[in-house]
C-alpha positions as CSV (number, residue, x, y, z in Angstrom):
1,X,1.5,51.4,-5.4
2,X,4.1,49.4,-8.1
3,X,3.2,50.2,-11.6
4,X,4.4,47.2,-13.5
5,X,4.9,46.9,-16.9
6,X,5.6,43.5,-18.1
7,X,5.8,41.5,-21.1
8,X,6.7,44.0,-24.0
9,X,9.5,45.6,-25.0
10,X,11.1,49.1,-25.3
11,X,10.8,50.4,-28.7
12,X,13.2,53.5,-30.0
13,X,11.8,55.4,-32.7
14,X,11.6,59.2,-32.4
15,X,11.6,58.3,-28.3
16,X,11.8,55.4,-26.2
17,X,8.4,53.8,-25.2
18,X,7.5,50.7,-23.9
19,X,5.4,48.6,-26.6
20,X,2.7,45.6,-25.8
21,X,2.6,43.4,-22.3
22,X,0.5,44.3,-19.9
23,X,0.5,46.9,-16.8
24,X,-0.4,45.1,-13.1
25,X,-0.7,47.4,-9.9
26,X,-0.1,46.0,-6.8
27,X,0.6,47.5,-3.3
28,X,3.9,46.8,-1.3
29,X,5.8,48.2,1.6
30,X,8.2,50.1,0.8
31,X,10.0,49.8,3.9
32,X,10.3,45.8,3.2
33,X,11.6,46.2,-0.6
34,X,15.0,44.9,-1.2
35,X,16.6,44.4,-4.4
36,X,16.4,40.4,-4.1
37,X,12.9,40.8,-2.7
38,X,12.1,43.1,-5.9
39,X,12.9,40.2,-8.4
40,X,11.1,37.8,-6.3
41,X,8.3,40.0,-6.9
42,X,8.6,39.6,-10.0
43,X,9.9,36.2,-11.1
44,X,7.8,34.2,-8.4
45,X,4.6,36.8,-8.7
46,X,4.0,37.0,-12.1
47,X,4.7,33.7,-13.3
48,X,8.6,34.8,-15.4
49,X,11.4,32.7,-15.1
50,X,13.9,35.4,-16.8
51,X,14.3,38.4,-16.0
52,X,17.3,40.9,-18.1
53,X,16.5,44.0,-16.0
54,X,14.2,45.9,-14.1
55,X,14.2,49.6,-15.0
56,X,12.2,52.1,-12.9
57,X,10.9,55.9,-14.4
58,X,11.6,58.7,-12.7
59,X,8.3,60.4,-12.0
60,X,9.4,64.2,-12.2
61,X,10.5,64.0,-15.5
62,X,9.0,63.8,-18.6
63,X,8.9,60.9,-21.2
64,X,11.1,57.6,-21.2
65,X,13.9,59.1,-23.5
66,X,16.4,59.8,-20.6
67,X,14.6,59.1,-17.2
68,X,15.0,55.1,-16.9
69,X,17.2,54.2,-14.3
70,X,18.2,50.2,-13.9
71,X,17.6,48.9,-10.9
72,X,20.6,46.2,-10.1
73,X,21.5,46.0,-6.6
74,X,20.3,47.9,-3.0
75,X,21.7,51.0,-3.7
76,X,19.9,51.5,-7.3
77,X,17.1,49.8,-5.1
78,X,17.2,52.5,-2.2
79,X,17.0,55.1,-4.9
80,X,14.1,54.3,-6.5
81,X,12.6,54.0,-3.1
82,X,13.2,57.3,-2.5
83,X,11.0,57.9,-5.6
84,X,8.4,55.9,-4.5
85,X,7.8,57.5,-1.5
86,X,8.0,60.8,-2.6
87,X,5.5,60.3,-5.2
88,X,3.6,57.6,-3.5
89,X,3.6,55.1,-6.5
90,X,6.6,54.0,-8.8
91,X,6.2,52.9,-12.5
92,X,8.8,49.6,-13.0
93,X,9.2,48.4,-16.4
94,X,10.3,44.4,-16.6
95,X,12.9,43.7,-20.1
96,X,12.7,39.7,-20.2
């Protein structure tokens, strides 16, 4: 499963959390995720035309704060695919 939270915005106060939007789950292959293939997801999917970045949350750790990594090309790709199949979901969050 893809956790994805869309349409809000991250808000730093005494921690970073991710404020309004909505949260869709959906079910992908992992084996078929790319990094192009990712934004297509999400651009073409769910109806945004501009996407800033696409952050996913590391699912050992603990709060936002310091466990968002960017996802911007295959390699950031492969490593939150690592993640995901590990933990067998993935939460994304969408900054647009």
């Amino acid at each position: 499963n893809i956790i994805l939270h869309v349409g809000g915005h991250f808000l730093k106060d005494s921690y970073v959390r991710y404020v309004g939007g909505e949260v869709i789950r959906f079910k992908e292959d992992p084996d078929k995720i790319s990094y192009f293939e990712l934004c297509k997801i999400v651009k073409i999917g769910l109806g945004l035309n501009t996407v800033l970045l696409i952050y996913f949350y590391e699912p050992s750790t603990v709060g936002l704060q310091n466990n968002l990594r960017v996802i911007y090309d295959d390699t950031s790709t492969i490593a939150m695919l690592d993640f995901w199949v590990k933990f067998k979901e993935i939460d994304l969050y969408v900054e647009h």
